[in-house]
PAZAPA-4460 file (N, C-alpha, C; in steps of 0.05 Angstrom, whole numbers, plus 32768, in hexadecimal, padded with zeros to 4 digits):
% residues 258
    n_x    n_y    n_z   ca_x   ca_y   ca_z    c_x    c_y    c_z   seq   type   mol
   8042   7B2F   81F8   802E   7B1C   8203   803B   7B06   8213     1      X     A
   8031   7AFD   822C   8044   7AEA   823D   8041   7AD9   822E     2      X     A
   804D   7AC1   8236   804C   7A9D   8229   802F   7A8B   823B     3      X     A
   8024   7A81   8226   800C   7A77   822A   8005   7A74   8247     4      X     A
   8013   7A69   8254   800F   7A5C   826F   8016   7A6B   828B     5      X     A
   801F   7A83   8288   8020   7A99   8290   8005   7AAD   8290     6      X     A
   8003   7AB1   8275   7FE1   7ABF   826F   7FCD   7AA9   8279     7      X     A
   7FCD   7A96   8279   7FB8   7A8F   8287   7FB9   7A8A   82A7     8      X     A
   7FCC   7A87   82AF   7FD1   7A90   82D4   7FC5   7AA9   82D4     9      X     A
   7FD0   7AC1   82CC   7FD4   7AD7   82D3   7FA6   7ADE   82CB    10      X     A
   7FA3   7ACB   82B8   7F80   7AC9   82AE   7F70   7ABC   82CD    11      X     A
   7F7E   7AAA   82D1   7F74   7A9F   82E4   7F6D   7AB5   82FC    12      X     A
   7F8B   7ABB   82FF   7F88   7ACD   831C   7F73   7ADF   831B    13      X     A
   7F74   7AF8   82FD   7F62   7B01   82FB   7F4E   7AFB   8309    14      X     A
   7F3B   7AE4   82F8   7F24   7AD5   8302   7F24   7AD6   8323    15      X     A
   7F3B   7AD8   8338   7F31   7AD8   8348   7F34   7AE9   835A    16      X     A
   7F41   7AF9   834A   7F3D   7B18   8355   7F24   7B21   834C    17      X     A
   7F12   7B18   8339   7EF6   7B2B   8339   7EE1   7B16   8343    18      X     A
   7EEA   7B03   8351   7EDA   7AF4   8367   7EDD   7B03   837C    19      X     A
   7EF0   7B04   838C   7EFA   7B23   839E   7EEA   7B36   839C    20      X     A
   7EEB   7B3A   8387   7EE1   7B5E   8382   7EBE   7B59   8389    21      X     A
   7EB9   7B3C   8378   7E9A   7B39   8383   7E8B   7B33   83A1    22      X     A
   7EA8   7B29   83A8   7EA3   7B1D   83C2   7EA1   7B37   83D3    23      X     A
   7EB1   7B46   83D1   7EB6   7B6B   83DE   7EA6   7B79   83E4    24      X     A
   7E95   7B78   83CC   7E76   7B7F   83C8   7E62   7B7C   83DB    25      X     A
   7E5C   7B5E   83D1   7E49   7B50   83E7   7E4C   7B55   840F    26      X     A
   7E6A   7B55   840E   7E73   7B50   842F   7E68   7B75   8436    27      X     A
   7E6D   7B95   841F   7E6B   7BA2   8435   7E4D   7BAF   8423    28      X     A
   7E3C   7BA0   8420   7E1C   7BA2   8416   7E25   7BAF   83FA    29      X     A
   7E2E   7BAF   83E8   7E34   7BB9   83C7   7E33   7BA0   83BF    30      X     A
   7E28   7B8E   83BC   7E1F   7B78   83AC   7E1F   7B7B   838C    31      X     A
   7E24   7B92   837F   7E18   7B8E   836A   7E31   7BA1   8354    32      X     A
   7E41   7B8B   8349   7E52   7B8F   833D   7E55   7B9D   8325    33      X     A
   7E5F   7BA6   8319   7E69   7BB0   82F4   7E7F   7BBA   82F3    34      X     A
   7E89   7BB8   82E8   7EAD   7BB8   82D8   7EAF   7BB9   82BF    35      X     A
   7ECD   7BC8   82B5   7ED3   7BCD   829E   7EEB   7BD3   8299    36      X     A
   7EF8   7BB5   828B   7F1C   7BB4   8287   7F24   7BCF   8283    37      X     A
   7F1C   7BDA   826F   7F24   7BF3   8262   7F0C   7C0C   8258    38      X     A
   7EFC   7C21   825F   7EE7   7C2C   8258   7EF2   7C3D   8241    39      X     A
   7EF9   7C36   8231   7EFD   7C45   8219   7EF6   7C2D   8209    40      X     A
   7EF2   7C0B   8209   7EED   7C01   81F8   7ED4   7BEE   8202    41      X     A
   7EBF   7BE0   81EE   7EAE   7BDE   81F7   7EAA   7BB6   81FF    42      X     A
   7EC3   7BAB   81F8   7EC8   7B9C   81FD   7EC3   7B8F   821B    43      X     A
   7EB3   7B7B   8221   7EAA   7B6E   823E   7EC9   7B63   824B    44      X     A
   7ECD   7B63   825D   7EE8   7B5D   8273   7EDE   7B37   826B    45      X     A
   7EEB   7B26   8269   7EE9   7B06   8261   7EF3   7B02   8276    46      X     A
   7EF2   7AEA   8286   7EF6   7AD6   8298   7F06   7ABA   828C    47      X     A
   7F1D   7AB0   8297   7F36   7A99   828C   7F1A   7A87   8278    48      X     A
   7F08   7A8D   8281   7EF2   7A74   8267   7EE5   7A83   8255    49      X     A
   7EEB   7AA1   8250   7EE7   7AA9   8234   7EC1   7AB5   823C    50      X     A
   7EBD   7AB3   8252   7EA4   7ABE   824E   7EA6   7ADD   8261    51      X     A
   7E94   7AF4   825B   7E92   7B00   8262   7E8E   7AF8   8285    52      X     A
   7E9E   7B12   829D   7E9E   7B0F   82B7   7E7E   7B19   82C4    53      X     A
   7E7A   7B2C   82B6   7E5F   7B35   82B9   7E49   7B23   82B7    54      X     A
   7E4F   7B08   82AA   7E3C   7AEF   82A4   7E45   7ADD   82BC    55      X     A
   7E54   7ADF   82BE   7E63   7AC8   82D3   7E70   7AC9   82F2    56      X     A
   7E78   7AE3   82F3   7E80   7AF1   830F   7E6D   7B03   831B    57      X     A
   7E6A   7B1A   830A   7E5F   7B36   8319   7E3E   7B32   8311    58      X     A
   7E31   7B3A   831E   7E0D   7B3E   831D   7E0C   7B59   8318    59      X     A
   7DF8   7B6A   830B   7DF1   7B84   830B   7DD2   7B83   8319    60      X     A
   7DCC   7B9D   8324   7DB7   7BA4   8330   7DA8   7B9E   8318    61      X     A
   7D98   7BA9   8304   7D8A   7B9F   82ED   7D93   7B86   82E5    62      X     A
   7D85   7B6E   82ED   7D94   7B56   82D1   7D87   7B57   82B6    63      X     A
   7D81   7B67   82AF   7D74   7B69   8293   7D83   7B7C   8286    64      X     A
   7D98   7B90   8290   7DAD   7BA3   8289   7DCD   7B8E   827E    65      X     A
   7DCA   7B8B   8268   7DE4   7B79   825D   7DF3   7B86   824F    66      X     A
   7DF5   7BA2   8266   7E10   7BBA   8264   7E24   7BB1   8252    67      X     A
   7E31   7B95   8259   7E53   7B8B   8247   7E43   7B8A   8227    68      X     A
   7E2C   7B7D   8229   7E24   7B7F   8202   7E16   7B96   81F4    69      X     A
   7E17   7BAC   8202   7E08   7BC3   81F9   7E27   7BDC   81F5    70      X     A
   7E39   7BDE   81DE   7E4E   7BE5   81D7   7E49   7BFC   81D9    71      X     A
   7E36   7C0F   81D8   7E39   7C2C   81E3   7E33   7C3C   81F6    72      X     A
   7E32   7C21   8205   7E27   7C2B   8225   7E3F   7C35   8234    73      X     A
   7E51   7C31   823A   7E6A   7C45   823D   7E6D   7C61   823E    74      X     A
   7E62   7C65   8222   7E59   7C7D   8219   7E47   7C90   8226    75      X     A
   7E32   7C7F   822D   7E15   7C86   8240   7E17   7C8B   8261    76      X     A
   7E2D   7C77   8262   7E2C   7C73   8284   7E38   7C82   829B    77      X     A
   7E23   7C9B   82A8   7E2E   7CAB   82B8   7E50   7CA4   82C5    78      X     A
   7E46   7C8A   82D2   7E5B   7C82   82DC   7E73   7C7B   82D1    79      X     A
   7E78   7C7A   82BD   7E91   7C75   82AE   7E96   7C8C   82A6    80      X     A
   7E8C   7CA5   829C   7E90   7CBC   829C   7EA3   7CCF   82AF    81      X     A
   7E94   7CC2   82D0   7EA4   7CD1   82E0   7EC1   7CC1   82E6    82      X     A
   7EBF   7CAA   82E0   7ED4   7C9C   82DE   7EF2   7CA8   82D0    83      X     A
   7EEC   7CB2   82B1   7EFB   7CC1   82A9   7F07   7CD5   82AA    84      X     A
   7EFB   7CDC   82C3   7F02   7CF8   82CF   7F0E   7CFC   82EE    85      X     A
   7F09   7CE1   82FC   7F14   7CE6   8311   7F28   7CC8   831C    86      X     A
   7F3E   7CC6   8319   7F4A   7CB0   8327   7F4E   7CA4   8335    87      X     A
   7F37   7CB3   834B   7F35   7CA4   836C   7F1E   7C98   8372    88      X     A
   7F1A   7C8B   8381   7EF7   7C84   8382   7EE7   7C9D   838A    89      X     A
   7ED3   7C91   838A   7EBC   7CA5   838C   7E9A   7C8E   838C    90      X     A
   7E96   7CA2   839A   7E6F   7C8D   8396   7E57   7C9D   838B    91      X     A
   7E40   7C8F   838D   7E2F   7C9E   8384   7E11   7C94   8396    92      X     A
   7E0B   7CAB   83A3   7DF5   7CA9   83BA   7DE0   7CBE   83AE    93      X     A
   7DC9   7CC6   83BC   7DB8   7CD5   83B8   7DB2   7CE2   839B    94      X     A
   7DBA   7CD1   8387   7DB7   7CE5   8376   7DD2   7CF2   836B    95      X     A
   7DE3   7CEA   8372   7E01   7D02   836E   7E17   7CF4   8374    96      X     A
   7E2E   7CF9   8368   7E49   7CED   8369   7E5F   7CFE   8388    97      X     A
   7E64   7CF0   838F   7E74   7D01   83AB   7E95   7CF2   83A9    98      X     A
   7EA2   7CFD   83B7   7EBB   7CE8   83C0   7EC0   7CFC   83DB    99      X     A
   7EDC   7CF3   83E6   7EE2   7CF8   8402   7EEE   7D18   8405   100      X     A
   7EEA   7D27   83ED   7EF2   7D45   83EC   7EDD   7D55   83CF   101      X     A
   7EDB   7D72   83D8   7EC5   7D83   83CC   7ED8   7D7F   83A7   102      X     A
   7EC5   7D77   8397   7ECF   7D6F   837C   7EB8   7D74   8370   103      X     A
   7EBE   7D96   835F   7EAB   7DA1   834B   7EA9   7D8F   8331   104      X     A
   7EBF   7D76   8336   7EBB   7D71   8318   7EA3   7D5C   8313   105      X     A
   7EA2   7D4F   8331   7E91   7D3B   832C   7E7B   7D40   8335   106      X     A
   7E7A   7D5E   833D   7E61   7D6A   834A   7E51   7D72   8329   107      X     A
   7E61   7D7E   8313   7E5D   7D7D   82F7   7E4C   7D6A   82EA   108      X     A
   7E4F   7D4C   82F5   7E47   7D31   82E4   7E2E   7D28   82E8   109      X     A
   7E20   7D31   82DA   7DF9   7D2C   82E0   7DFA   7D0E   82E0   110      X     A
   7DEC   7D09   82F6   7DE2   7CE3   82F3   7DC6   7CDF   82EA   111      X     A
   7DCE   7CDE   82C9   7DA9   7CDE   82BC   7D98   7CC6   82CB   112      X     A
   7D88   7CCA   82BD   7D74   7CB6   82C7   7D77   7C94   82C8   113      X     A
   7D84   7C8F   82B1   7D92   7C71   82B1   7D98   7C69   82C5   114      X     A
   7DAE   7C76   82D2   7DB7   7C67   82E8   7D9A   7C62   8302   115      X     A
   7D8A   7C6F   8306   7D69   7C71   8316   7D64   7C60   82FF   116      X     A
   7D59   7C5D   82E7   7D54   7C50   82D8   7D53   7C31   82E1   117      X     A
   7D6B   7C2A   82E4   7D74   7C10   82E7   7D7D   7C0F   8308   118      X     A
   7D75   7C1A   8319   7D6C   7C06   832C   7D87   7C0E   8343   119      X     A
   7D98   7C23   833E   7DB1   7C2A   8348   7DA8   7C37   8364   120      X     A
   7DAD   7C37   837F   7DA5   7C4E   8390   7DBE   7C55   8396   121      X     A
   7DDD   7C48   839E   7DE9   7C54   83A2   7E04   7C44   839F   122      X     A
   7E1E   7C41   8395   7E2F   7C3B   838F   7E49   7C48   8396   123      X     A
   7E63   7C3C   838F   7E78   7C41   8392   7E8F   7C35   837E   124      X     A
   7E96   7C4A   836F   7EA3   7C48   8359   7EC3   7C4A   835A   125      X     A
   7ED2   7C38   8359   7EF0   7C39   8359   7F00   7C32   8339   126      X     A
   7F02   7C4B   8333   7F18   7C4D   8317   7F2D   7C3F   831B   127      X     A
   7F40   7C34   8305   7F56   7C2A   8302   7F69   7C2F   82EA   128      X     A
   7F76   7C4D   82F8   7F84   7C52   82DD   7FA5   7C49   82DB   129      X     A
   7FA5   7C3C   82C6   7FBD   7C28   82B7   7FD5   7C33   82A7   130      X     A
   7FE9   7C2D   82AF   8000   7C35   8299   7FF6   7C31   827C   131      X     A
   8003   7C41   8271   7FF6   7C43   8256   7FD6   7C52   824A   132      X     A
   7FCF   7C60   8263   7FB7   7C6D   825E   7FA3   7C5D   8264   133      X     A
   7FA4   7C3D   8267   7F86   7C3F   826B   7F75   7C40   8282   134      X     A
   7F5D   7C3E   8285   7F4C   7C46   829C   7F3A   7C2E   8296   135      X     A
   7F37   7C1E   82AE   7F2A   7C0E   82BD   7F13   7C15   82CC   136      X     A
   7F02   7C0D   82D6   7EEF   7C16   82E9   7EDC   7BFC   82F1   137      X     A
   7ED4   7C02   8318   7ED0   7BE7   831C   7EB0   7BF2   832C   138      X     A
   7E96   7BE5   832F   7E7D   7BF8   8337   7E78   7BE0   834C   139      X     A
   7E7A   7BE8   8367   7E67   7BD9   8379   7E50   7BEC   8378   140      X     A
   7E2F   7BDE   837D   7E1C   7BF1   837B   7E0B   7BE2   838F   141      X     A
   7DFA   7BF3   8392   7DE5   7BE2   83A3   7DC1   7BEC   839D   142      X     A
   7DAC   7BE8   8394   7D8B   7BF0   8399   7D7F   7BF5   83B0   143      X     A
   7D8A   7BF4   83C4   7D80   7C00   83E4   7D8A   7C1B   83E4   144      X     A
   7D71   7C2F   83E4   7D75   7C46   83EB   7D89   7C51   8412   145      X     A
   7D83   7C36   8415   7D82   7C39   8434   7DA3   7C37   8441   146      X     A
   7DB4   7C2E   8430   7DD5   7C1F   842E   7DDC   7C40   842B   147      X     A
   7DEE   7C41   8442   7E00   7C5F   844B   7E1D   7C5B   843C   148      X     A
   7E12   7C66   8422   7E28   7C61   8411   7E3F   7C72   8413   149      X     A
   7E40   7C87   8422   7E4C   7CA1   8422   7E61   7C8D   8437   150      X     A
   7E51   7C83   844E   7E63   7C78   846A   7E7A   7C58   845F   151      X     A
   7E69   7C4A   844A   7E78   7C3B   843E   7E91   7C3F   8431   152      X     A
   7E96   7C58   841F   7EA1   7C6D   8413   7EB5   7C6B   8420   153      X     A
   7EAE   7C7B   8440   7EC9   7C85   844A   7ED8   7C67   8454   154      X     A
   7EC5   7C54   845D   7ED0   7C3C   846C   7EDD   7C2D   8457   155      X     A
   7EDB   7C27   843D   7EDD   7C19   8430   7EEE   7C20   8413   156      X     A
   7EEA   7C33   840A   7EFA   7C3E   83F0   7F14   7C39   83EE   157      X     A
   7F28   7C34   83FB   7F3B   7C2C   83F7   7F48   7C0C   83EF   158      X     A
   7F39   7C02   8402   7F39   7BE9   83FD   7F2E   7BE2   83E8   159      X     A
   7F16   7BEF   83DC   7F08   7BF3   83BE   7F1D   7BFF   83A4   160      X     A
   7F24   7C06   83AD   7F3F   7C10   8397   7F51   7C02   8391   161      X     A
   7F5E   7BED   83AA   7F6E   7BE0   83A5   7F65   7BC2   8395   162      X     A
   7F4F   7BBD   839D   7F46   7BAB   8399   7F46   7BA9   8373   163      X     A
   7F33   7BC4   8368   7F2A   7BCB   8352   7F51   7BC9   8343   164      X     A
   7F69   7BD7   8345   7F80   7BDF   8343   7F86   7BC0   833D   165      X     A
   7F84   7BAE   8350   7F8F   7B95   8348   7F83   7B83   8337   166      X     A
   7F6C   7B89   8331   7F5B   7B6C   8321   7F60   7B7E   8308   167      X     A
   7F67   7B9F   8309   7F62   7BA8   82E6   7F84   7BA0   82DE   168      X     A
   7F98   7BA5   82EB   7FBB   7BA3   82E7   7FB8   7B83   82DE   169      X     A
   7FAD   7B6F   82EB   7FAB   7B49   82E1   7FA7   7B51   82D4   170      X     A
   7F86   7B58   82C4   7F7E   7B4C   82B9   7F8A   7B5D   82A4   171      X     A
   7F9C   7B72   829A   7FA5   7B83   8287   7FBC   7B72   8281   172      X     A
   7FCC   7B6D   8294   7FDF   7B5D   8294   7FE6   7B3B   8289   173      X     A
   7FCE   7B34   8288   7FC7   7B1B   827F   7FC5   7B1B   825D   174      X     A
   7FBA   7B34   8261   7FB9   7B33   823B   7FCD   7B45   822F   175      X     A
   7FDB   7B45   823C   7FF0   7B5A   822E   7FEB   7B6F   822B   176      X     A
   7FD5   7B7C   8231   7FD1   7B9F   8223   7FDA   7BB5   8231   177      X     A
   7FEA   7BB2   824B   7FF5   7BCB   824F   8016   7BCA   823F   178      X     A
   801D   7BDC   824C   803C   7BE0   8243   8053   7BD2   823C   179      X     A
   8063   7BCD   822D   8079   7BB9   8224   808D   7BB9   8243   180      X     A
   8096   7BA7   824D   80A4   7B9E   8261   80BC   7BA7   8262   181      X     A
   80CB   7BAD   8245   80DA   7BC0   824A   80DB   7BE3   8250   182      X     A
   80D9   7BEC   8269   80C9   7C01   8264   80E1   7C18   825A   183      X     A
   80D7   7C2F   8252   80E3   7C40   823B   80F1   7C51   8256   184      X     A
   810B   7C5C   8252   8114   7C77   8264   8123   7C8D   8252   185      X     A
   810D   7C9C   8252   810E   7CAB   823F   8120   7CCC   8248   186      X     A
   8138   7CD1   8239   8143   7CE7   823D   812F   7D09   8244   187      X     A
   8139   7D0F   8254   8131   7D2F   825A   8133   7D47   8243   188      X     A
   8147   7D4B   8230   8137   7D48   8213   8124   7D3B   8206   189      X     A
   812A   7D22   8204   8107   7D18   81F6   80F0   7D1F   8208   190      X     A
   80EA   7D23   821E   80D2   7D31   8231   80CD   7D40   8222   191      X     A
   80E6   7D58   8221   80DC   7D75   821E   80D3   7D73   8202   192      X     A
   80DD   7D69   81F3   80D2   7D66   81DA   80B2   7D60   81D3   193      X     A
   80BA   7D40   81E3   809C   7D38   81E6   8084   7D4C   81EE   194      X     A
   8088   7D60   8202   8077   7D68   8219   806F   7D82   81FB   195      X     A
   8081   7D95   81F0   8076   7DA7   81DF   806C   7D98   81CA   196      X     A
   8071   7D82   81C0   8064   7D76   81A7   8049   7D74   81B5   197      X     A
   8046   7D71   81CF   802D   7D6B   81D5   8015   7D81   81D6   198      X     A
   8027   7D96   81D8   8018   7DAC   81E2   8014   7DBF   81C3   199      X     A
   8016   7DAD   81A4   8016   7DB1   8192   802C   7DCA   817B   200      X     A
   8041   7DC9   8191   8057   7DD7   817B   8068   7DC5   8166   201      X     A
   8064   7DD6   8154   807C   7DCB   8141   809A   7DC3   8149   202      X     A
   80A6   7DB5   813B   80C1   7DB0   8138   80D6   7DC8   8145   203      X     A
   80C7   7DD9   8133   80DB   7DFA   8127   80D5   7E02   8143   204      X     A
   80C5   7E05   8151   80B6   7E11   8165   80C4   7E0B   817D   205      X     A
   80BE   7DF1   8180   80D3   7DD9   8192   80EC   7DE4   819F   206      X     A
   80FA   7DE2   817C   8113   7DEC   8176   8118   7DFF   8186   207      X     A
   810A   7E22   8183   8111   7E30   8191   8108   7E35   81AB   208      X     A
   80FA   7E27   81B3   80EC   7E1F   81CE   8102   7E19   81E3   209      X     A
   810E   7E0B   81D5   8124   7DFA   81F1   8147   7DFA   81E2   210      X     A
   8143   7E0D   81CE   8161   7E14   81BD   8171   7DFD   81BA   211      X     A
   8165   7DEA   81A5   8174   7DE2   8198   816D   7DD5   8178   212      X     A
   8179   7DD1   8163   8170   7DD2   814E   8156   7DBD   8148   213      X     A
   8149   7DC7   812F   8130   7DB8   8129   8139   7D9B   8127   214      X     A
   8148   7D96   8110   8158   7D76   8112   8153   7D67   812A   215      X     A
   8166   7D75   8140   8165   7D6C   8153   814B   7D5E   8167   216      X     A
   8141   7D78   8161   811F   7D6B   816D   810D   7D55   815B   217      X     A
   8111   7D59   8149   810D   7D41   8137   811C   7D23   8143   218      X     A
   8133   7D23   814A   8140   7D13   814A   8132   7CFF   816A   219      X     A
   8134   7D17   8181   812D   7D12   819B   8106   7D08   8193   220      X     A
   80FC   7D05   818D   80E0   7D05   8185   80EC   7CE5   8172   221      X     A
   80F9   7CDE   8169   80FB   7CC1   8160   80FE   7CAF   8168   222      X     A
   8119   7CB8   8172   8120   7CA9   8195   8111   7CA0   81A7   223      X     A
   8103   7CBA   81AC   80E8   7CB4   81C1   80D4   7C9C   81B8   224      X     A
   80D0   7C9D   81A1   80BC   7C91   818D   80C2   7C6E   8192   225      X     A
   80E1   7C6C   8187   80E7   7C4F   8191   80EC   7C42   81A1   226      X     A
   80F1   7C60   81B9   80F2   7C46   81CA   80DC   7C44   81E0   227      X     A
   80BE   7C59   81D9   80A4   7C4C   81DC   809E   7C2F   81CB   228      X     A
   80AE   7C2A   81C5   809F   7C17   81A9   8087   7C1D   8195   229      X     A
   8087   7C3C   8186   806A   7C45   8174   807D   7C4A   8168   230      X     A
   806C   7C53   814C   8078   7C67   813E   8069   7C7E   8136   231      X     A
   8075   7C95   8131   8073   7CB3   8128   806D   7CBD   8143   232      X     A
   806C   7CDD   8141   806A   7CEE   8150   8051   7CE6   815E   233      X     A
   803F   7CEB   8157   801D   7CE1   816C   8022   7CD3   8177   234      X     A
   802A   7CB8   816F   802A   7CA8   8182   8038   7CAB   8195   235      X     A
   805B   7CAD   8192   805E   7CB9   81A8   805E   7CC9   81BE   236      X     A
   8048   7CDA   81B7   804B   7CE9   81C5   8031   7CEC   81D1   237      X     A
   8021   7CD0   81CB   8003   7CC1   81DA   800E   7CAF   81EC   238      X     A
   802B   7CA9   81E9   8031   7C91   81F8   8045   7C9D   8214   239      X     A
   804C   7CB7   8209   8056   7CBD   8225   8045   7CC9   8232   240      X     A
   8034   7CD8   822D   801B   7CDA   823A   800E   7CCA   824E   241      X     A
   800C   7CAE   823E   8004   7C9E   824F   800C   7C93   8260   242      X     A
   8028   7C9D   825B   8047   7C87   8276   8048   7CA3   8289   243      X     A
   8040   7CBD   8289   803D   7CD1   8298   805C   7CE0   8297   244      X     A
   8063   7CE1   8284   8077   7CF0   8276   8073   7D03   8270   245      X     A
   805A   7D0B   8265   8054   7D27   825D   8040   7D37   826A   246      X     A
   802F   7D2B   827B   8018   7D3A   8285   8011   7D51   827D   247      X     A
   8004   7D60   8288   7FF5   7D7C   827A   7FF0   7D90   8284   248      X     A
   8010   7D9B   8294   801E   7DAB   829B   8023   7DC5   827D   249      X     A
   802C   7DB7   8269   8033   7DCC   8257   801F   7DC9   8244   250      X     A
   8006   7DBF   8240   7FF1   7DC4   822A   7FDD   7DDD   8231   251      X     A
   7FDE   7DEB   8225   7FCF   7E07   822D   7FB3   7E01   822A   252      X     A
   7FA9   7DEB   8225   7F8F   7DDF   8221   7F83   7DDD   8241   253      X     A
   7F8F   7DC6   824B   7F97   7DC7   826D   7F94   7DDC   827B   254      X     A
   7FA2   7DF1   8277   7FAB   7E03   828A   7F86   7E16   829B   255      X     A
   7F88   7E1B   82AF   7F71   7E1A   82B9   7F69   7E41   82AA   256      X     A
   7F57   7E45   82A8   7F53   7E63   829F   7F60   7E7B   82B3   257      X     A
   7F66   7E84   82AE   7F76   7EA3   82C1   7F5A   7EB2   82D2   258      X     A
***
């Protein structure tokens, strides 16, 4: 965790990086903000004064939708859904999720009624995925059927990404929750180790996987362990995951059908 006066600079800036992000909005007609430090927890993004940003920075198309205090809406929300699945922006026009190339996955992601529900016609969604696994996500949206969201998309998504990339890295950074500063460099044995522990073999398995004794793999799997800073096997081997050490190259779960 930085020293007091540091976390709160680095709180501050925040704060005015998601003035930016609101201001971004408004200038190319997406007026209508929602964000989320991390979508795996249901915790509201806070502002250097402790109140929710969603109360104090960003507007939503519905103001009667108080998304940050409704803890399983995450859960519910098309848009955070596709979020978890795709790391680049993407928007959502007519009814349907698009980005700048043919993507069955997000052609997959039904936009129930909620989002029509509440008042959405067409938006543009920029993920922010973080060392350490987590995922961020930032929603300009707009209620005018009439806003060429598709043309916004191509004009603008980048600058939407970067924008989203820097207010989630502050404001992660402010509270300490990504990665320890010392970062880990982890031997080409401990990978290989890591990468089959991941893909669920045993020790013994390991062992004869990459020929060398079980001990040994035991040993490289501890190493690894400390100097992620966790302990036991899972964790480590959630934490190189998340530093992109292991990706999912060798999990046969992954692998696409023949």
């Amino acid at each position: 965790m930085p020293p007091p006066e540091e976390r709160l600079a680095d709180l501050t800036l925040a704060d005015q990086l998601a003035r930016a992000v609101a201001e971004l909005g408004r200038e190319i007609d997406l007026p209508f903000v929602a964000a989320s430090a991390d979508i795996s927890s249901p915790d509201p993004m806070l502002g250097a004064d402790g109140l929710p940003l969603a109360e104090s920075v960003f507007r939503w198309v519905d103001p009667d939708l108080a998304y940050w205090r409704d803890r399983g809406f995450a859960l519910r929300a098309p848009f955070v859904l596709a979020a978890r699945y795709m790391a680049e922006p993407f928007y959502f026009h007519q009814g349907r999720f698009a980005t700048w190339r043919p993507t069955p996955r997000l052609d997959s992601i039904a936009v129930d009624q909620s989002a029509k529900d509440h008042g959405v016609a067409g938006a543009i969604i920029a993920p922010a995925y973080l060392p350490g696994g987590v995922i961020g996500t930032v929603v300009w949206a707009t209620p005018d059927p009439s806003v060429d969201v598709a043309a916004l998309f191509d004009a603008q998504a980048a600058r939407l990404h970067a924008a989203a990339l820097k207010l989630m890295a502050t404001y992660h950074e402010a509270r300490g929750a990504l990665p320890a500063a010392a970062a880990a460099r982890l031997t080409r044995r401990e990978i290989q180790c890591l990468k089959w522990a991941a893909a669920g073999k045993t020790d013994a398995v390991i062992a004869e996987l990459i020929q060398i004794a079980a001990p040994t793999v035991r040993f490289h799997l501890k190493n690894a362990a400390q100097k992620l800073h966790v302990v036991g096997r899972s964790q480590a081997v959630r934490e190189a995951a998340a530093l992109g050490y292991v990706g999912g190259g060798l999990n046969p779960a992954r692998r696409p059908a023949p």
